[in-house]
C-alpha positions in Angstrom: -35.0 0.0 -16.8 -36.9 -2.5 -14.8 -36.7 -3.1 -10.9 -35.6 -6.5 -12.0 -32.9 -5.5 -14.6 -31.7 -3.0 -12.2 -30.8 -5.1 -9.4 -29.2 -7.5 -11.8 -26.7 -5.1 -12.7 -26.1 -3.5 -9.2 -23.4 -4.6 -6.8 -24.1 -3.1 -3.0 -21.0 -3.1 -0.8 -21.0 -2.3 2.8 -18.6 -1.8 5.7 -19.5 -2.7 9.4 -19.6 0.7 11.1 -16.9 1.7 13.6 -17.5 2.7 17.1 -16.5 6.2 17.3 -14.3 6.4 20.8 -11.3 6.8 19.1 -10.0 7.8 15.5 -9.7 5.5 13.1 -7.1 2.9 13.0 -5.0 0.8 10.6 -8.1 -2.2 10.9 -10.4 0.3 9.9 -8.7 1.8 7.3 -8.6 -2.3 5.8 -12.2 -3.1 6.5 -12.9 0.3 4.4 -10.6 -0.6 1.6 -11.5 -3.8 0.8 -15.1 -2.6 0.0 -13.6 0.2 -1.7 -11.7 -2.0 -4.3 -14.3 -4.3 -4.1 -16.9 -1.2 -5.7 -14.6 -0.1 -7.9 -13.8 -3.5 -9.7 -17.5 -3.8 -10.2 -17.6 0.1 -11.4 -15.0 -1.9 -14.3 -17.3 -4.6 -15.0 -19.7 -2.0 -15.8 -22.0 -2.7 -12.8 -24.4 0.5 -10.9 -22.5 0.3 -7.4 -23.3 2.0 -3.7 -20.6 1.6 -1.5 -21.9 1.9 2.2 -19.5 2.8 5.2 -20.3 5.2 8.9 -19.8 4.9 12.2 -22.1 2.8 15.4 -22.7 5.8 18.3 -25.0 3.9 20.9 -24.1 2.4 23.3 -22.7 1.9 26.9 -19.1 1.7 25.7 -19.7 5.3 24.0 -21.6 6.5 27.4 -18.9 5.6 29.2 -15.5 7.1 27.0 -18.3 10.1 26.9 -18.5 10.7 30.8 -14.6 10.4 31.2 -14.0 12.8 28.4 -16.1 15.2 30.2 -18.8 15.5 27.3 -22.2 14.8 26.3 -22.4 10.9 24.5 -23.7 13.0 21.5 -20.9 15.8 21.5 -18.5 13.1 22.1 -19.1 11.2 18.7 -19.8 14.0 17.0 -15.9 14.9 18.1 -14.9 11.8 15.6 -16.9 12.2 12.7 -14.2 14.6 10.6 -11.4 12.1 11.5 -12.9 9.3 10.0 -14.5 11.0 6.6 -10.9 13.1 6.6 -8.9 10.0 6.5 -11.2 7.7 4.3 -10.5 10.9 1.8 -7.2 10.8 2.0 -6.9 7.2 1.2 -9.4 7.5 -2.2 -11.9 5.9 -0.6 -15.0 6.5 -2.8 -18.1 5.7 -0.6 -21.9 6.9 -1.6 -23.2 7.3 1.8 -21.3 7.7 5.1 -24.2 6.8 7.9 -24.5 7.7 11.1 -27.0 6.0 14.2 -27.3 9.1 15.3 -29.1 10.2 12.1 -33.0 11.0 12.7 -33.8 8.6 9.7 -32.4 5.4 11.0 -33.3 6.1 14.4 -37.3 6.4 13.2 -36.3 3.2 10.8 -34.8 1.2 13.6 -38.0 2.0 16.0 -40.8 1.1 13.0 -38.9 -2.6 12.5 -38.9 -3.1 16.4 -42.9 -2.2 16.3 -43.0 -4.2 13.5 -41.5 -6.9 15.5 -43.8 -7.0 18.5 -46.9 -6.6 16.3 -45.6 -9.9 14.5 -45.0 -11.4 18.0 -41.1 -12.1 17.4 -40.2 -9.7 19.9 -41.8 -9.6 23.7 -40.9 -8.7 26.9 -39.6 -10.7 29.9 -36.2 -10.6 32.4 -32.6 -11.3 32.0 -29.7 -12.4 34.2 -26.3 -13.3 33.2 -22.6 -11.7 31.6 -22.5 -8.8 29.5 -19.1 -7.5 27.9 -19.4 -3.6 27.2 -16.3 -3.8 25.7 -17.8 -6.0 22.5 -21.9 -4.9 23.8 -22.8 -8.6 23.8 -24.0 -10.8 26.2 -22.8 -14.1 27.0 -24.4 -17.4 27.0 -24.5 -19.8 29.6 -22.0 -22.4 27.4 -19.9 -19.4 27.2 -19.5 -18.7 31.0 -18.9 -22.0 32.8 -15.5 -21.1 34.2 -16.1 -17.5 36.2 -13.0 -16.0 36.9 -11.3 -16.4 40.0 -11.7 -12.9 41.1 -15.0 -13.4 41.2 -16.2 -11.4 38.6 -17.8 -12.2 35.5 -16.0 -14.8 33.0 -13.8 -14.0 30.4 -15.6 -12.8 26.6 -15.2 -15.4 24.0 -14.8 -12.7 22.1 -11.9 -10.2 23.4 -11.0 -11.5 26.8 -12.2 -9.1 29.1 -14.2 -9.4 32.6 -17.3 -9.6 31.9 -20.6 -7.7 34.3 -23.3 -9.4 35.8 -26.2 -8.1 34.4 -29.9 -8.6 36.0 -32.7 -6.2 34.2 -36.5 -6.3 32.6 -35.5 -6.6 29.0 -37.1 -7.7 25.3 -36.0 -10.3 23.6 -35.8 -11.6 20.2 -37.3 -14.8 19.5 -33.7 -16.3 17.7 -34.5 -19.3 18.9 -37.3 -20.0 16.9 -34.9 -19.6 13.2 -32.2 -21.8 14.1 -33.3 -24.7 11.6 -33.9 -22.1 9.1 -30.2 -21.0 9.6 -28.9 -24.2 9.2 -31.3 -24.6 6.0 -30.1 -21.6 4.9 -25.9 -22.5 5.3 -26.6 -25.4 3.7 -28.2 -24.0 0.7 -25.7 -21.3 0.6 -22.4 -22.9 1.2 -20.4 -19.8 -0.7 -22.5 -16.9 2.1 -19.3 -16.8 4.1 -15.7 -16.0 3.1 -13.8 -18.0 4.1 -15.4 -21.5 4.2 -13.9 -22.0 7.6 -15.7 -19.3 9.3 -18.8 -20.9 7.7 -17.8 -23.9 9.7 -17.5 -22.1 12.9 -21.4 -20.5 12.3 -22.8 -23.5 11.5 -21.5 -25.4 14.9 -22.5 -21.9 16.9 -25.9 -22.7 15.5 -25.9 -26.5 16.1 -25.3 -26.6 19.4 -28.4 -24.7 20.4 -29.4 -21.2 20.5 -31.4 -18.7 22.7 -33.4 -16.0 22.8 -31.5 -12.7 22.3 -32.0 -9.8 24.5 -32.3 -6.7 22.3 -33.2 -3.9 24.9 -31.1 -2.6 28.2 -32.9 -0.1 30.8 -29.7 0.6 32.4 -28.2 2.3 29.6 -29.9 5.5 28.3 -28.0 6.5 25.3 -29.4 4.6 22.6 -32.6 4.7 19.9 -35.6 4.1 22.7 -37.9 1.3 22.5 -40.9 2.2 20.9 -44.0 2.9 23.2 -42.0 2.2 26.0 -39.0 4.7 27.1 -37.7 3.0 29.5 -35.6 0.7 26.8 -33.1 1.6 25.0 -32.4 -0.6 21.5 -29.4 -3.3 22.2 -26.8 -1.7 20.2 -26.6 -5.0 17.7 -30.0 -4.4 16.8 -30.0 -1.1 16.2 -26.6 -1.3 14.2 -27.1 -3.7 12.1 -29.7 -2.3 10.9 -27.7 0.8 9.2 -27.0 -1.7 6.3 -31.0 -1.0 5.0 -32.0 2.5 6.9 -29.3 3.7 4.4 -30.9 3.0 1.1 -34.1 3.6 2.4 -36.0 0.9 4.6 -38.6 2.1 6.9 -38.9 6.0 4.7 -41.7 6.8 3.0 -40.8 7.1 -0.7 -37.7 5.3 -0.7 -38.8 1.8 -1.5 -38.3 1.7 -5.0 -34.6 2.8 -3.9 -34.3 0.1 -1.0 -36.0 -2.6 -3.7 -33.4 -1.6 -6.3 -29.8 -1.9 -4.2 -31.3 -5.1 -1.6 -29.8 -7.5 -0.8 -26.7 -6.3 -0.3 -23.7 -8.2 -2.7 -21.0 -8.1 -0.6 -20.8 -7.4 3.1 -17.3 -6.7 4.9 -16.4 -7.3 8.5 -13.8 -8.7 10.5 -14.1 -12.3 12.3 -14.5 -10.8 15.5 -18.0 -9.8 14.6 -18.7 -13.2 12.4 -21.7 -14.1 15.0 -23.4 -10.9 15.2 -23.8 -11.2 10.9 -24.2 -14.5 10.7 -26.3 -15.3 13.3 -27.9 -12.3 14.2 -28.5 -10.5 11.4 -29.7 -13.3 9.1 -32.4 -14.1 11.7 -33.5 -9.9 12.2 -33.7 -10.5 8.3 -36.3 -13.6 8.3 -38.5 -12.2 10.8 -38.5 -8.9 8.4 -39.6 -10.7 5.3 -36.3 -9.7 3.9 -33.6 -11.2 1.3 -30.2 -12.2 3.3 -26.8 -11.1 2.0 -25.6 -12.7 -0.8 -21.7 -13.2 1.1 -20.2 -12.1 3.9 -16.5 -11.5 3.5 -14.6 -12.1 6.4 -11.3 -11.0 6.9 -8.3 -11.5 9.6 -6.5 -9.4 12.0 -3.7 -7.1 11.0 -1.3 -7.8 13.9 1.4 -6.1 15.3 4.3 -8.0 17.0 1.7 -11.2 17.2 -1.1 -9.4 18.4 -4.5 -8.3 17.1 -4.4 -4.3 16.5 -7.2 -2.7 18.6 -7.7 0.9 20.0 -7.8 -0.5 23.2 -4.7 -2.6 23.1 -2.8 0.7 22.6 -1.1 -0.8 19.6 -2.7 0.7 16.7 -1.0 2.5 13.2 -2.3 5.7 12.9 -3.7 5.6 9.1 -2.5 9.8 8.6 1.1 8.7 9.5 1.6 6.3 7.1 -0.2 8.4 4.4 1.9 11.4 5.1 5.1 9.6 4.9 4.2 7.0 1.9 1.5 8.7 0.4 -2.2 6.9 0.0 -1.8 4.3 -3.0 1.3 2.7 -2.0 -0.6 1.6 1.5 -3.8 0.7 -0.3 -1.0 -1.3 -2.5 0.6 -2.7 0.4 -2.3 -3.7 2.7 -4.1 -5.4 -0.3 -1.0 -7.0 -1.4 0.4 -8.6 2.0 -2.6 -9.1 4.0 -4.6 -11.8 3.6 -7.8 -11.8 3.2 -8.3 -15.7 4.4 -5.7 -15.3 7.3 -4.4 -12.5 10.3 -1.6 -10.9 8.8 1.8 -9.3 10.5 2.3 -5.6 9.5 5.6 -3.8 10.3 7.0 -0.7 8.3 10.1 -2.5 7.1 8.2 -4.9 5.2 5.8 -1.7 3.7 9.0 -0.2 2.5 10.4 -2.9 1.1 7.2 -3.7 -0.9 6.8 0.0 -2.2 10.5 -0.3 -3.0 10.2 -3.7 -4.7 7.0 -3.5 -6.6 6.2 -0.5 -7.2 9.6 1.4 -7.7 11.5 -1.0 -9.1 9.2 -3.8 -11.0 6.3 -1.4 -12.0 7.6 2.3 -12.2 11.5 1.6 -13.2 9.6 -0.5 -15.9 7.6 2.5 -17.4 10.3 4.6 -17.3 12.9 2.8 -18.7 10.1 2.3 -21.6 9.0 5.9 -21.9 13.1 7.2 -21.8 14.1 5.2 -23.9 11.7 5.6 -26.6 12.1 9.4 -25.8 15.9 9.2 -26.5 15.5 7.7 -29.9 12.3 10.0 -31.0 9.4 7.1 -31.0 6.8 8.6 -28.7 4.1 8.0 -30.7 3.6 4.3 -31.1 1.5 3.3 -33.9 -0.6 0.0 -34.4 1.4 -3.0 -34.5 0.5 -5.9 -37.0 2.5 -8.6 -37.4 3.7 -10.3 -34.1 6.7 -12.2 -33.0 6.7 -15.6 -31.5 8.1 -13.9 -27.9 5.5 -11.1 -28.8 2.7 -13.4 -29.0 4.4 -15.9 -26.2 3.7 -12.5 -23.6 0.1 -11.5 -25.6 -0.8 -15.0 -24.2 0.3 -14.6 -21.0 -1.0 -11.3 -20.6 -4.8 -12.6 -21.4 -4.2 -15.6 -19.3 -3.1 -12.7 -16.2 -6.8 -11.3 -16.9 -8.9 -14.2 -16.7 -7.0 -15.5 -13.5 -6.9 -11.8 -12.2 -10.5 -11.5 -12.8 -11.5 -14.8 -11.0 -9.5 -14.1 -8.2 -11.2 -10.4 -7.7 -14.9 -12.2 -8.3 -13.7 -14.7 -5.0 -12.5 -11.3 -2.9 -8.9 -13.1 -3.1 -7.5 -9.9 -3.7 -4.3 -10.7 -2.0 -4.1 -13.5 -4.6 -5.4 -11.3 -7.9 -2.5 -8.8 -7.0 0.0 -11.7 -6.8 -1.2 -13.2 -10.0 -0.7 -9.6 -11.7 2.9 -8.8 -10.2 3.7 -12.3 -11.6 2.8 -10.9 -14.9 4.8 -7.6 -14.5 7.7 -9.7 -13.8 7.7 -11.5 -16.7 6.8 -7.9 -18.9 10.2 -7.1 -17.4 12.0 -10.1 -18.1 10.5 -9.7 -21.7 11.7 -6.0 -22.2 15.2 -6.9 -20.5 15.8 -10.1 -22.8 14.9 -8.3 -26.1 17.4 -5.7 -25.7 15.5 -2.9 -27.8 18.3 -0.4 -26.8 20.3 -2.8 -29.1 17.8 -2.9 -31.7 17.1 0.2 -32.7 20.0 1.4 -35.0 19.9 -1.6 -37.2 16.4 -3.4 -36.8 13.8 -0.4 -36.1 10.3 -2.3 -36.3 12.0 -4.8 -33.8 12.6 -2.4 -31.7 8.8 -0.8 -32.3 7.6 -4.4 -31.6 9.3 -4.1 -28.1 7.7 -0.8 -27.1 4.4 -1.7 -28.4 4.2 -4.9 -26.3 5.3 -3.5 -23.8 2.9 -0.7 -23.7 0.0 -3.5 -24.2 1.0 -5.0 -21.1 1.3 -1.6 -18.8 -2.1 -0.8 -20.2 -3.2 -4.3 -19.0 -1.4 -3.9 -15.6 -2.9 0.0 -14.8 -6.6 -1.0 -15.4 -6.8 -3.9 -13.7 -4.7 -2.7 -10.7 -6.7 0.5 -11.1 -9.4 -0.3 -8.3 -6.2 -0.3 -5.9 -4.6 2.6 -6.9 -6.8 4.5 -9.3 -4.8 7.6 -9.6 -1.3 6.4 -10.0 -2.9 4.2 -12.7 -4.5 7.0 -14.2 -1.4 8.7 -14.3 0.4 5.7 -16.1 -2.5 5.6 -18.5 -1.7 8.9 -19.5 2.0 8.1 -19.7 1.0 5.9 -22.7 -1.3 8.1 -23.9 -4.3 6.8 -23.0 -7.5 8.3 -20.8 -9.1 6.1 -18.2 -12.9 5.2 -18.8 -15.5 3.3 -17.4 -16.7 1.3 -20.2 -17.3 -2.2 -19.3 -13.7 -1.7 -19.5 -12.9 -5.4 -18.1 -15.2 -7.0 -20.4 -13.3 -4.6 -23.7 -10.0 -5.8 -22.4 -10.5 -9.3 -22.6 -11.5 -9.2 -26.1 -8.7 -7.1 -27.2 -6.2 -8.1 -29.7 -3.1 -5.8 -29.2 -4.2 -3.5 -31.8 -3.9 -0.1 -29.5 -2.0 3.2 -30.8 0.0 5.0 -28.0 1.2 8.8 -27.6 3.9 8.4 -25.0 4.8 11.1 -22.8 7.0 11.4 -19.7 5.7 11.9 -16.6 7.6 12.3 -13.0 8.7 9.2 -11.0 5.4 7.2 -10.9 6.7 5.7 -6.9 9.0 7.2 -5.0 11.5 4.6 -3.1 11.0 5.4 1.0 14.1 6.5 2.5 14.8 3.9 5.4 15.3 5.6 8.9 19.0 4.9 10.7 18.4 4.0 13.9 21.0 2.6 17.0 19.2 -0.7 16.2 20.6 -1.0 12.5 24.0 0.9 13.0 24.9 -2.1 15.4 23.0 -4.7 12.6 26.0 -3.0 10.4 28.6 -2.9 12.5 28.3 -6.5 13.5 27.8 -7.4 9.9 31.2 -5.6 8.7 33.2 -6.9 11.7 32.0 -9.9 10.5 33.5 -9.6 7.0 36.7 -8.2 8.9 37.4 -11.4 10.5 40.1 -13.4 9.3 38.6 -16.5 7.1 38.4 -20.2 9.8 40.8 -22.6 8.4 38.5 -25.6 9.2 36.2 -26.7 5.6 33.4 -28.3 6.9 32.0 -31.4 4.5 28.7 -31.4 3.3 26.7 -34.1 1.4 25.1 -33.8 -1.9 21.8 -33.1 -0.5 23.1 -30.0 0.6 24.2 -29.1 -2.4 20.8 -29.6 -3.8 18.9 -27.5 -1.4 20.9 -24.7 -2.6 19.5 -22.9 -5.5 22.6 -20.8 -7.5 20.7 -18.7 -10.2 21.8 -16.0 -13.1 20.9 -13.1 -12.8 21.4 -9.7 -14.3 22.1 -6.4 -12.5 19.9 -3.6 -13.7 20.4 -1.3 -10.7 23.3 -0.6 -8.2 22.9 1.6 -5.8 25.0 3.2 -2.8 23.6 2.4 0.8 23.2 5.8 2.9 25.4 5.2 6.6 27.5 2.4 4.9 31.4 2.9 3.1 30.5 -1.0 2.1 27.3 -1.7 0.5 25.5 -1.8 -2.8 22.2 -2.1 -2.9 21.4 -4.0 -6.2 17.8 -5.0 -8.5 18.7 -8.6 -9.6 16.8 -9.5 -12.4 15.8 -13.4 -12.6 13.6 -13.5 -15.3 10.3 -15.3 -14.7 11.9 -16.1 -11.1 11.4 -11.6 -11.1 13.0 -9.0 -9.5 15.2 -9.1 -6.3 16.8 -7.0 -3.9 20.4 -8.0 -3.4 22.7 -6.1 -0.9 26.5 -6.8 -0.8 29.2 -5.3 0.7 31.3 -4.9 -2.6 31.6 -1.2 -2.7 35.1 -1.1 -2.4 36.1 -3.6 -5.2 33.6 -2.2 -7.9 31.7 0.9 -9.2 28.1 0.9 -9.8 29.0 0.7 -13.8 31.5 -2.5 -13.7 28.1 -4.0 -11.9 25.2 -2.7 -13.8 24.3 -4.6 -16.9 26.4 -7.8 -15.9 25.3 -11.5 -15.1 26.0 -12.9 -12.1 25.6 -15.6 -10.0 23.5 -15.5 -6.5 22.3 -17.3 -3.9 18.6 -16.9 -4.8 17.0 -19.1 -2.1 18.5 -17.5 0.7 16.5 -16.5 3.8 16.0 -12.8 3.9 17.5 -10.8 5.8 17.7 -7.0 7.0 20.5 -4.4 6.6 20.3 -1.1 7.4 16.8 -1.4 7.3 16.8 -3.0 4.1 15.7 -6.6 3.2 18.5 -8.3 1.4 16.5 -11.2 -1.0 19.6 -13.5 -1.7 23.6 -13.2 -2.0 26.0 -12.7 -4.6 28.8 -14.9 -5.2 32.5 -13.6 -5.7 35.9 -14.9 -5.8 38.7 -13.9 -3.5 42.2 -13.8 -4.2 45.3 -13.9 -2.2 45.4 -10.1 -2.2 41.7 -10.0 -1.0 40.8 -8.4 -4.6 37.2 -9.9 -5.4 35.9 -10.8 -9.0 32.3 -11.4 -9.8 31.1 -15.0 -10.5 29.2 -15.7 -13.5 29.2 -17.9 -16.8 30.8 -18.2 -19.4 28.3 -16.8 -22.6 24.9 -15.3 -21.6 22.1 -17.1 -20.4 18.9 -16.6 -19.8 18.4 -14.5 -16.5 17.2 -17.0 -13.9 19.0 -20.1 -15.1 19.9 -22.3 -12.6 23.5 -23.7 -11.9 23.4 -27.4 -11.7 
């Protein structure tokens, strides 16, 4: 295969690298996922991929956490290597090459493009005075420091608030200035190199309104790669970082440049928007002096936030990544954090809406779904499933649906709107379920048995659909739900094969433990007064006064049928059921109502009722109620269930 063909059919993913003062975090763990799903969805569409990921060591910031930890700056990042590669295996993360600045290659690598630099007269020598954060190792601009702080120090960072230093030293400096209009060419060639188009925006007037010569060397700071031919430099820590993302397939090593030629430019480069202007600006420019491709996109993601505020190491509010994997396990976080954050905006994390999504999707839409397949065809002695030929129109009605879920799916994953793919996906498993629970097969198969064969073969189709294309977010669970319909997970252009198939798969079904496990919520003081408010509250005697309302009331209200396909008790409570409302194409919902008294899980389980389905959510005992049911009261306070009179289909509306 030719250099050419090869890097046609290559995708190169890479992660910034994270400075190693402290383990990794819950952002980390993100930035490192996303490139993870984003290699293995290319690994489906057949592609060769390297996923790149390490950890920055230079620096002042390092020197410093060094010195108060009582260690060498060497010993002190060697201390965090195992936490981070520990983790990142843990979570599945499948990366070809874990670098390190510390590693003899890129430091030689890093020193050669600086020499190359000088020689080509990009890079000279002169003086610098103004701010410099240590916190973000960056200096800032004049425009950037009109309003000192009142203490007298330094003025804020743009970039994460802090004081900044006052900074006067013999330094070199890269000649950025002299690539700005071939930045702004470059933008507006390339108006898909950043997502999302906004940040794009922001480069693009960062560039406009002028910009200067960037200082790439500090003598005050010693740990760092040393200037070449002249020791009393050290490399600015951006410029020997960024970097990584070529020293690691080869740049600057002797025999590696059919290897650097054959994975460069890199597809798809990861980092958060507080580093935007370091690879947008920066990097871009180091790249044009170097003769060298630019990235094809930078992907540029939001904050995970924790009660409104960005999560940093140094804000002291950081998710440990190991917690949440030893209580949840890996693939429902990988689920989760692909799922609810978005990619285009900061996102709010909490553990109550982690638990609620594992318990919702996962355990109830997705894994309730296989096994109420695989059982059932277990009870009545169908496990093997053979080719199906002649559809019905409902069969045929979610066949079309399911190929409509893959070319939408796919799109999505092409932008990086992963967030959106995995929406457009559960959308589909909801209606897979509404499918299953409308035909009824348990109904079907003592008097109509290819009927009820139709049903499980459909319904097979579409799992099989769902676990490969949710596979580069949780590969093994999918794996394992492969294997549940008898099926073995390859890498065969696998996306492509899917899209032309025409439901003509044979199935070996075979029962497999609970694919997700529902989290048990945690009691605490918080949500034992939440529930004793809540049944004080439905203790109270009834307030004679009837308020009138006007017919657009009425109408904001949104009264849909739905059936009950789980009841369950709530642990702590004498009063509440915790319920899976099925709505049809509306999906699944989590309904809680304190009706323990008046019914047993079996008068509730199978019925239609009537619910509030637009209600806001609220919390209960630590669980997210997604609506209310509606029941009738006599004068004896004995309650009867509201509902229609013949069955509809689940999710009609009440008019």
């Amino acid at each position: 295969m030719s250099n050419t063909s090869m890097s046609e059919n290559k995708f190169y993913v890479t992660t910034p690298i994270y400075y190693v003062t402290a383990k990794p975090h819950l952002g980390s763990l993100y930035s490192t996922l996303l490139a993870d799903v984003a290699a293995r969805w290319n690994k489906l569409r057949g592609k060769r991929v390297f996923f790149l990921t390490g950890t920055d060591e230079h620096g002042q910031k390092v020197a410093q956490a060094a010195e108060q930890a009582g260690k060498t700056p060497k010993e002190f990042v060697d201390s965090f290597i195992d936490a981070y590669q520990t983790a990142w295996h843990k979570y599945e993360l499948d990366y070809d090459y874990f670098i390190r600045t510390t590693d003899p290659e890129h430091v030689k690598a890093v020193q050669q493009w600086l020499t190359q630099l000088i020689a080509k007269g990009d890079i000279y020598k002169s003086h610098y005075t103004g701010w410099y954060c240590t916190s973000c190792e960056t200096f800032v601009s004049d425009k950037e420091s009109e309003t000192p702080l009142s203490n007298g120090q330094g003025p804020a960072c743009p970039s994460c608030g802090r004081v900044t230093h006052a900074v006067s030293e013999e330094t070199y400096f890269f000649k950025l200035s002299s690539y700005q209009d071939a930045l702004l060419k470059f933008y507006a060639q390339h108006p898909d190199f950043i997502t999302p188009k906004e940040r794009l925006n922001e480069v693009i007037s960062f560039v406009q309104s002028g910009l200067k010569d960037l200082s790439i060397s500090r003598t005050t700071v010693t740990w760092g790669i040393p200037f070449p031919n002249d020791a009393a430099h050290v490399a600015y820590v951006w410029a020997d970082a960024l970097n990584n993302y070529i020293t690691a397939i080869g740049y600057g090593q002797p025999g590696k440049e059919e290897l650097f030629n054959s994975w460069w430019p890199a597809d798809l480069q990861i980092l958060g928007k507080d580093i935007v202007r370091f690879h947008a600006v920066y990097w871009p420019a180091f790249l044009m002096a170097s003769g060298l491709s630019l990235p094809k996109k930078l992907l540029v993601h939001g904050w995970i936030k924790m009660d409104k505020q960005k999560m940093s190491k140094s804000l002291g509010n950081v998710v440990d990544p190991i917690d949440l994997y030893n209580k949840y396990g890996a693939e429902p976080v990988r689920y989760y954090l692909m799922r609810k954050m978005s990619i285009t905006h900061d996102s709010d994390f909490t553990i109550q809406d982690l638990e609620q999504t594992i318990t919702s999707d996962l355990a109830n839409d997705l894994g309730n779904l296989l096994n109420r397949m695989v059982s059932l065809a277990d009870k009545h002695g169908v496990m093997e499933v053979p080719q199906h030929k002649i559809w019905s129109e409902t069969a045929l009605a979610l066949r079309d649906e399911c190929f409509n879920t893959i070319q939408e799916y796919e799109q999505f994953m092409q932008d990086c709107l992963y967030h959106m793919a995995l929406a457009r996906l559960w959308k589909f498993v909801n209606s897979v379920n509404a499918y299953f629970h409308a035909a009824q097969p348990w109904k079907m198969v003592g008097n109509d048995r290819d009927a009820f064969m139709e049903v499980i073969s459909a319904t097979c189709h579409s799992l099989r659909a769902v676990a490969i294309l949710a596979w580069p977010v949780m590969p093994h669970k999918m794996e394992e739900m492969l294997g549940s319909l008898g099926h073995t997970f390859t890498m065969q252009d696998i996306i492509e094969n899917l899209e032309l198939e025409i439901w003509n798969e044979h199935f070996m079904l075979k029962k497999i433990p609970t694919l997700f496990e529902k989290p048990e919520p945690e009691i605490t003081s918080v949500t034992q007064e939440v529930l004793a408010a809540l049944e004080a509250a439905a203790e109270a005697p009834a307030t004679p006064a009837v308020p009138d309302v006007v017919i657009d009331d009425v109408m904001k209200m949104h009264l849909l049928v739905g059936t009950i396909e789980q009841c369950e008790e709530v642990p702590k409570s004498d009063k509440l059921y915790k319920m899976q409302v099925n709505f049809g194409a509306s999906g699944m919902r989590q309904i809680l109502s304190g009706i323990r008294k008046h019914f047993t899980p079996d008068e509730l389980i199978g019925k239609q009722a009537v619910f509030v389905f637009n209600l806001k959510p609220r919390m209960m005992l630590g669980l997210e109620s997604q609506g209310m049911m509606l029941l009738a009261e006599d004068a004896e306070g004995k309650l009867t269930m509201t509902t229609v009179a013949r069955a509809v289909p689940n999710g009609t509306r009440l008019r």
